[in-house]
Structures are given as C-alpha cells and as structure tokens.
C-alpha positions, 0 to 999 in steps of 0.5 A: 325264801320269797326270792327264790320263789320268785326265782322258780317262778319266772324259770318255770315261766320261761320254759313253758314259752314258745319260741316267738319266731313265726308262732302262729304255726310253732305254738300249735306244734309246741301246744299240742305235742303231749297229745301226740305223745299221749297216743302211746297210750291207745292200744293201736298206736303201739305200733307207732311208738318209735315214730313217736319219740322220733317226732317228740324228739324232733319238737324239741330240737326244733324248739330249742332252734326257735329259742336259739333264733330268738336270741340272735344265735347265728347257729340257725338261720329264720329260713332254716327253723321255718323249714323244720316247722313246716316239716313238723306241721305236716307230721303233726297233721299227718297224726290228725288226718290218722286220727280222723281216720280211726275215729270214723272206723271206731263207729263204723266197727263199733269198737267202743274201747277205741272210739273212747280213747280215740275221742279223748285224745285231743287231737280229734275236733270234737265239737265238729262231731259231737252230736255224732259223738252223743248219739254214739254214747247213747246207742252204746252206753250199756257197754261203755263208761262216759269220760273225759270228753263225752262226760263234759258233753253229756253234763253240758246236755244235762245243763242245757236240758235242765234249762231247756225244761225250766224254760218251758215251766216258765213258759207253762206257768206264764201262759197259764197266767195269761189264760187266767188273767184273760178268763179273768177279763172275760168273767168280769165283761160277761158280770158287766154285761148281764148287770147292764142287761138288768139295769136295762130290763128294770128301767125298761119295766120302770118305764111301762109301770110309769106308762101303764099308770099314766094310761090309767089316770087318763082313761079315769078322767074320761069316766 
C-alpha cells in the first residue's frame, strides 16, 4: 500500500512539472493557463470561447514538446519549441492587454458584476491597482458582494487598521505616561522650590531674631 502511494505520488509530481527547456518563459505560459480557461466563466468572454479551447489546446501541445525536447526526441527541434512558445506568449499577453482593457471599462461604465469577475480573474495585477480597486468597493459596496480578491484586500485593510489603531493607543497611552511623569517631575521641583523658599524664609527670620537681640543686649549695656 505504501508503495503504490509512492507510486501516485511521484506521477502526480511528474505531471505538475513544467518542461524545463527555456522556463522562464514556458512556466508563465504552463502556470497560468487555467486562468485563461477560467474566463469562459465571465459572461463576455462566451464569445471567445472557441479561441479559448483553441489556445488551451495549443499549451498542451507545445507542452508535451517541451517534455518530448526534454528528453532528447529529435521529433522537435530547441528552435522550433521556442517559436511555439513565444507564439503562445504573445496569445497569452494578448488575454491580459484584453484584461486590462475590460477592467478600466468595468469602472468607467460602473458595471460592478463585470468589475468582480473581471478583478478575480487572475490575470489582471491587481496590487498595481488595488487602492483603485478598494476605493471602487467602497463607492459601490451597497450593490456588491466582497470576493475573492477584494475580500482579501478588504481583510488585509482591516488588519492593518487594526494595527494602525493599536499603535496609536499605544502611542496615546505612552504619551500620557510621559505627560504624567513630566507632571510629575514638575510637581516635585515646584515641592522642592517652595520648601527651599521656607527654609530660606525661616533662617532668614532666625538670622534677624538673633540680630534683634544682639541689638537689644548691646543698647542694655549703654544703660
């Protein structure tokens, strides 16, 4: 039994890789391709549905090119699988430029269904845009539901208020300590000055008793 999930284990692993020739492009391509599949799901994108499959078709394909390169078929040549993924690189930009697009339309017609699924896709950058996206929400929020993305940015906002407002309690509190403790210091100088001020005033009166009486011994002597 623990062989053979072994076994699964590693065949599950292998057909998650990526092929490895030239991955710096073929992963984005690989990574993301159930995002494009995905936007079958928004309304709009129906009408691309053909051109859809076509390219979902088409990673696959060049996939298993890579996988065959990889392993030293001479049934593709490096050139050759390079052409196919830059072709698939541009169709795959072409899907965000039209991403892209659509969202700032989404805000420009208010169209809050559109802008929801549009900002969940996935292939839109939304931490280029999401103060845009926020503010969006809140001027909106009475005629949609916070998902996906903007309920993790709107949790995020709530966390950094919350900390943001703990902060300054703690810096209200710290201040007032620090008010306290200079009142404090001030009180205690004030305490010190006015029993100097005493001590002064009695010596001072100690010191004219003493010359008062000395006065009157020596004028009792010229009597």
């Amino acid at each position: 039994m623990y062989k053979i999930f072994i076994i699964l284990l590693f065949s599950t692993l292998l057909l998650a890789k990526n092929p490895y020739p030239f991955s710096a492009l073929g992963d984005v391509i690989y990574d993301n391709v159930n995002k494009i599949e995905n936007l079958k799901n928004i309304s709009i994108y129906q009408l691309y549905k053909n051109r859809i499959d076509q390219y979902i078709k088409d990673v696959d394909r060049v996939k298993a090119e890579g996988f065959a390169l990889e392993n030293g078929s001479k049934s593709i040549s490096a050139k050759e699988y390079l052409s196919h993924l830059r072709q698939l690189a541009k169709e795959y930009d072409e899907f965000k430029r039209n991403i892209n697009s659509l969202y700032k339309k989404t805000i420009k017609e208010s169209n809050n269904q559109l802008f929801v699924e549009v900002v969940n896709s996935g292939l839109l950058d939304t931490e280029k845009y999401k103060k845009e996206i926020i503010d969006y929400y809140f001027n909106h929020k009475d005629e949609m539901d916070a998902t996906g993305i903007i309920k993790v940015y709107l949790d995020e906002d709530a966390k950094l208020k919350a900390r943001r407002e703990a902060l300054q309690r703690h810096y209200r509190s710290k201040k007032a300590r620090e008010a306290e403790r200079i009142r404090f210091i001030r009180e205690e100088d004030r305490l010190e000055k006015e029993r100097l001020e005493k001590k002064l005033q009695e010596e001072l009166r100690k010191k004219k008793l003493e010359i008062r009486e000395y006065q009157q011994k020596e004028l009792s002597k010229t009597i």
